[in-house]
C-alpha positions as CSV (number, residue, x, y, z in Angstrom):
1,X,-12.1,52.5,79.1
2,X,-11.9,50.5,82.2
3,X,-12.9,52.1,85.7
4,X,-11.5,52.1,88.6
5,X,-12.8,52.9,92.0
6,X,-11.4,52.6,95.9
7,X,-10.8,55.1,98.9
8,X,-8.3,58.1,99.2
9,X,-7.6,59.0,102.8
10,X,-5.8,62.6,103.2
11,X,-3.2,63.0,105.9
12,X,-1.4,65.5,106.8
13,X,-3.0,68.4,105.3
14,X,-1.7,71.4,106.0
15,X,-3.1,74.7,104.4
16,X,-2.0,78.5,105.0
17,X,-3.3,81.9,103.7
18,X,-1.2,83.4,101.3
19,X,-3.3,86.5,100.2
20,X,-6.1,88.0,102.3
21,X,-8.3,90.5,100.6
22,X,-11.5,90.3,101.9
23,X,-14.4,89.5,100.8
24,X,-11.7,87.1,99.5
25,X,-8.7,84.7,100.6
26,X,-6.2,82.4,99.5
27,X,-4.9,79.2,101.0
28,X,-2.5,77.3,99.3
29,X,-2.7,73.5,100.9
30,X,-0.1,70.7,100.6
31,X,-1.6,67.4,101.5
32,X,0.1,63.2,101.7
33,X,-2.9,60.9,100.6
34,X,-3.2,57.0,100.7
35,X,-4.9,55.1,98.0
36,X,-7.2,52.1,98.4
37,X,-8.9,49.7,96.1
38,X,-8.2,49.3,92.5
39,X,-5.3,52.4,92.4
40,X,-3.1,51.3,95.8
41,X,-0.3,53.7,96.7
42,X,0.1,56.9,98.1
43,X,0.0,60.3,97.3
44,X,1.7,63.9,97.1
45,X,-0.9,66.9,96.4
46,X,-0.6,70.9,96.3
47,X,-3.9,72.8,96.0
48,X,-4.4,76.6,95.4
49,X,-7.8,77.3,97.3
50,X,-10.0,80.4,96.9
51,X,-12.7,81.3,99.7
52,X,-15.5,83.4,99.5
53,X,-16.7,85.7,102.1
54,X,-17.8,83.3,104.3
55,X,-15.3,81.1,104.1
56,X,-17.9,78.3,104.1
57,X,-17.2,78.0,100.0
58,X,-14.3,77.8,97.8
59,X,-13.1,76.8,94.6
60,X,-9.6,74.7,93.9
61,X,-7.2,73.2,92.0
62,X,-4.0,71.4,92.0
63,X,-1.9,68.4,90.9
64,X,-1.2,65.5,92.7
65,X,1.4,62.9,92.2
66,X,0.5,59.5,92.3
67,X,3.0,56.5,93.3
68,X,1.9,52.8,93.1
69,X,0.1,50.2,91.4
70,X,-3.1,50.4,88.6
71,X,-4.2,47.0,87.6
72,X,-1.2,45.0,88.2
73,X,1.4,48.3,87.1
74,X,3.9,49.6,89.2
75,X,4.7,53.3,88.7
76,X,4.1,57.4,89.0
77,X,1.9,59.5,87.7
78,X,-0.2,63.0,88.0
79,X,-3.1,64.2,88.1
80,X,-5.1,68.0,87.5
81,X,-7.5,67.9,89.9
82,X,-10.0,71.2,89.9
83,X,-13.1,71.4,92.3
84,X,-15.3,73.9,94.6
85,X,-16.2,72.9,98.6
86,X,-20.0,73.9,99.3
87,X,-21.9,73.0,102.5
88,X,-19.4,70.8,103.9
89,X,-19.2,68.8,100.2
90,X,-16.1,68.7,97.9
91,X,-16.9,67.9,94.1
92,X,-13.2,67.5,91.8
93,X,-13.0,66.3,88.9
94,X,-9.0,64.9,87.5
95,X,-7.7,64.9,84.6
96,X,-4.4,62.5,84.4
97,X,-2.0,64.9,83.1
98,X,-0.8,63.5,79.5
99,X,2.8,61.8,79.8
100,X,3.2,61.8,83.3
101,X,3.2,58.0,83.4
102,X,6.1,56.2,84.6
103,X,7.4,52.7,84.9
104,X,4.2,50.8,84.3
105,X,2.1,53.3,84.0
106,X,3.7,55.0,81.2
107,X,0.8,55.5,78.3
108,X,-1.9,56.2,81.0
109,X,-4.5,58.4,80.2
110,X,-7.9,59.2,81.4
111,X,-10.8,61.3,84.0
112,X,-11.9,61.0,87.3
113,X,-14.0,62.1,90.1
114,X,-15.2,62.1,93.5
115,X,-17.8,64.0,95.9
116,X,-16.8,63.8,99.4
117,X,-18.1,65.3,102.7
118,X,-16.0,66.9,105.1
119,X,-14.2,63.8,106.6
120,X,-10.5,62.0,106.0
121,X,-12.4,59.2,103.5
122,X,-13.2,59.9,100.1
123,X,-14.4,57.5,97.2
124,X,-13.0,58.1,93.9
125,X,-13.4,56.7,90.3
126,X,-11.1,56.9,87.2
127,X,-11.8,55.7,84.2
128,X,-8.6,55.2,81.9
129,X,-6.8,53.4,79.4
130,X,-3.3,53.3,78.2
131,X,-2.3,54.8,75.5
Protein backbone atom coordinates (compact mmCIF):
# COMPACT_ATOMS: atom_id res chain seq x y z
CA UNK A 1 0.00 0.00 0.00
CA UNK A 2 1.22 3.44 -0.66
CA UNK A 3 0.10 6.42 1.78
CA UNK A 4 -1.01 9.46 1.16
CA UNK A 5 -1.16 12.45 3.32
CA UNK A 6 -2.13 16.44 2.78
CA UNK A 7 -4.81 18.96 4.28
CA UNK A 8 -8.72 18.94 3.98
CA UNK A 9 -10.17 22.36 4.52
CA UNK A 10 -14.23 22.32 5.17
CA UNK A 11 -16.28 25.07 3.81
CA UNK A 12 -19.45 25.67 3.90
CA UNK A 13 -20.67 23.56 6.49
CA UNK A 14 -23.96 23.75 7.14
CA UNK A 15 -25.68 21.48 9.88
CA UNK A 16 -29.45 21.48 11.12
CA UNK A 17 -31.32 19.37 13.85
CA UNK A 18 -33.54 17.01 12.47
CA UNK A 19 -34.75 15.10 15.73
CA UNK A 20 -34.55 16.58 19.24
CA UNK A 21 -35.19 14.23 22.03
CA UNK A 22 -33.25 15.15 24.78
CA UNK A 23 -30.87 13.97 26.43
CA UNK A 24 -30.32 13.48 22.74
CA UNK A 25 -30.23 15.30 19.12
CA UNK A 26 -29.66 14.88 15.62
CA UNK A 27 -28.01 17.12 13.12
CA UNK A 28 -27.65 16.07 9.84
CA UNK A 29 -24.64 18.32 8.17
CA UNK A 30 -23.81 18.80 4.46
CA UNK A 31 -20.34 20.11 4.07
CA UNK A 32 -17.88 21.31 0.40
CA UNK A 33 -14.20 20.35 1.31
CA UNK A 34 -10.93 21.15 -0.57
CA UNK A 35 -8.14 18.73 -0.70
CA UNK A 36 -4.39 19.47 -0.42
CA UNK A 37 -1.24 17.52 -0.79
CA UNK A 38 -0.94 14.11 -2.31
CA UNK A 39 -5.19 13.75 -2.97
CA UNK A 40 -5.84 17.48 -4.69
CA UNK A 41 -9.54 18.20 -5.51
CA UNK A 42 -12.43 19.02 -3.74
CA UNK A 43 -15.10 17.52 -1.99
CA UNK A 44 -18.99 16.89 -1.40
CA UNK A 45 -19.80 15.36 2.21
CA UNK A 46 -23.26 14.47 4.17
CA UNK A 47 -22.87 13.52 7.86
CA UNK A 48 -25.65 12.20 10.24
CA UNK A 49 -24.44 13.52 13.74
CA UNK A 50 -25.60 12.31 17.11
CA UNK A 51 -25.12 14.60 20.33
CA UNK A 52 -25.15 13.79 23.73
CA UNK A 53 -26.54 15.73 26.50
CA UNK A 54 -24.24 18.19 26.48
CA UNK A 55 -23.81 18.67 23.23
CA UNK A 56 -20.06 18.93 23.83
CA UNK A 57 -19.82 15.10 22.23
CA UNK A 58 -21.15 13.24 19.33
CA UNK A 59 -20.71 10.43 17.18
CA UNK A 60 -20.93 10.56 13.06
CA UNK A 61 -20.91 9.22 9.95
CA UNK A 62 -21.27 9.92 6.35
CA UNK A 63 -19.95 9.61 2.76
CA UNK A 64 -18.14 11.95 1.00
CA UNK A 65 -17.55 12.28 -2.63
CA UNK A 66 -14.25 12.93 -3.78
CA UNK A 67 -13.28 14.66 -7.29
CA UNK A 68 -9.63 15.10 -8.48
CA UNK A 69 -6.34 13.71 -8.78
CA UNK A 70 -4.37 10.61 -6.59
CA UNK A 71 -0.96 10.19 -7.77
CA UNK A 72 -1.14 11.50 -11.19
CA UNK A 73 -5.14 10.02 -11.75
CA UNK A 74 -7.84 12.07 -12.62
CA UNK A 75 -11.26 10.94 -11.30
CA UNK A 76 -14.24 10.42 -8.54
CA UNK A 77 -14.56 8.58 -5.77
CA UNK A 78 -16.29 7.99 -2.10
CA UNK A 79 -15.55 7.52 0.92
CA UNK A 80 -17.48 6.00 4.53
CA UNK A 81 -16.23 8.13 6.85
CA UNK A 82 -17.50 7.29 10.74
CA UNK A 83 -16.03 9.28 13.83
CA UNK A 84 -17.05 10.79 17.41
CA UNK A 85 -16.14 14.74 18.35
CA UNK A 86 -14.81 14.88 22.14
CA UNK A 87 -13.34 17.97 23.78
CA UNK A 88 -13.13 19.99 20.80
CA UNK A 89 -11.23 16.78 18.88
CA UNK A 90 -12.70 14.91 15.88
CA UNK A 91 -11.21 11.26 15.29
CA UNK A 92 -12.81 9.46 11.69
CA UNK A 93 -11.70 6.89 10.23
CA UNK A 94 -12.67 6.22 5.96
CA UNK A 95 -13.18 3.52 4.34
CA UNK A 96 -13.08 4.10 0.34
CA UNK A 97 -16.31 2.64 -0.51
CA UNK A 98 -15.53 -0.54 -2.99
CA UNK A 99 -16.21 0.51 -6.81
CA UNK A 100 -16.77 3.93 -6.41
CA UNK A 101 -13.72 4.72 -8.51
CA UNK A 102 -14.01 6.59 -11.69
CA UNK A 103 -11.95 7.61 -14.53
CA UNK A 104 -8.53 7.16 -13.17
CA UNK A 105 -9.28 6.17 -10.08
CA UNK A 106 -11.33 3.22 -11.02
CA UNK A 107 -9.82 0.04 -8.96
CA UNK A 108 -9.10 2.21 -5.85
CA UNK A 109 -9.31 0.73 -2.66
CA UNK A 110 -8.05 1.48 0.78
CA UNK A 111 -8.39 3.29 4.79
CA UNK A 112 -7.80 6.49 6.13
CA UNK A 113 -7.81 8.73 9.00
CA UNK A 114 -7.50 12.00 10.62
CA UNK A 115 -7.75 13.69 14.28
CA UNK A 116 -8.43 17.22 14.01
CA UNK A 117 -9.26 20.08 16.51
CA UNK A 118 -12.01 22.31 16.17
CA UNK A 119 -10.65 24.56 13.27
CA UNK A 120 -11.27 24.68 9.21
CA UNK A 121 -7.71 22.52 8.66
CA UNK A 122 -7.40 18.98 9.04
CA UNK A 123 -4.55 16.56 8.11
CA UNK A 124 -5.50 13.32 6.67
CA UNK A 125 -3.80 10.04 5.62
CA UNK A 126 -4.97 7.17 3.23
CA UNK A 127 -3.26 4.40 2.57
CA UNK A 128 -4.52 2.57 -0.74
CA UNK A 129 -3.80 0.69 -3.71
CA UNK A 130 -5.62 -0.08 -6.85
CA UNK A 131 -7.15 -2.96 -7.33
Amino acid sequence: MTTAIGTIKHNNWDEKTYYEARPLKGNLAHIDAVFDGDLQGQAKTVFCLSYGEDDKSAHYAGHLLFKGTLAGRQGTFVIFEQGHWDDGVATSDWTIVEGSGTGGLKGLAGTGRYAAEHDKSVHYSLDYNFN
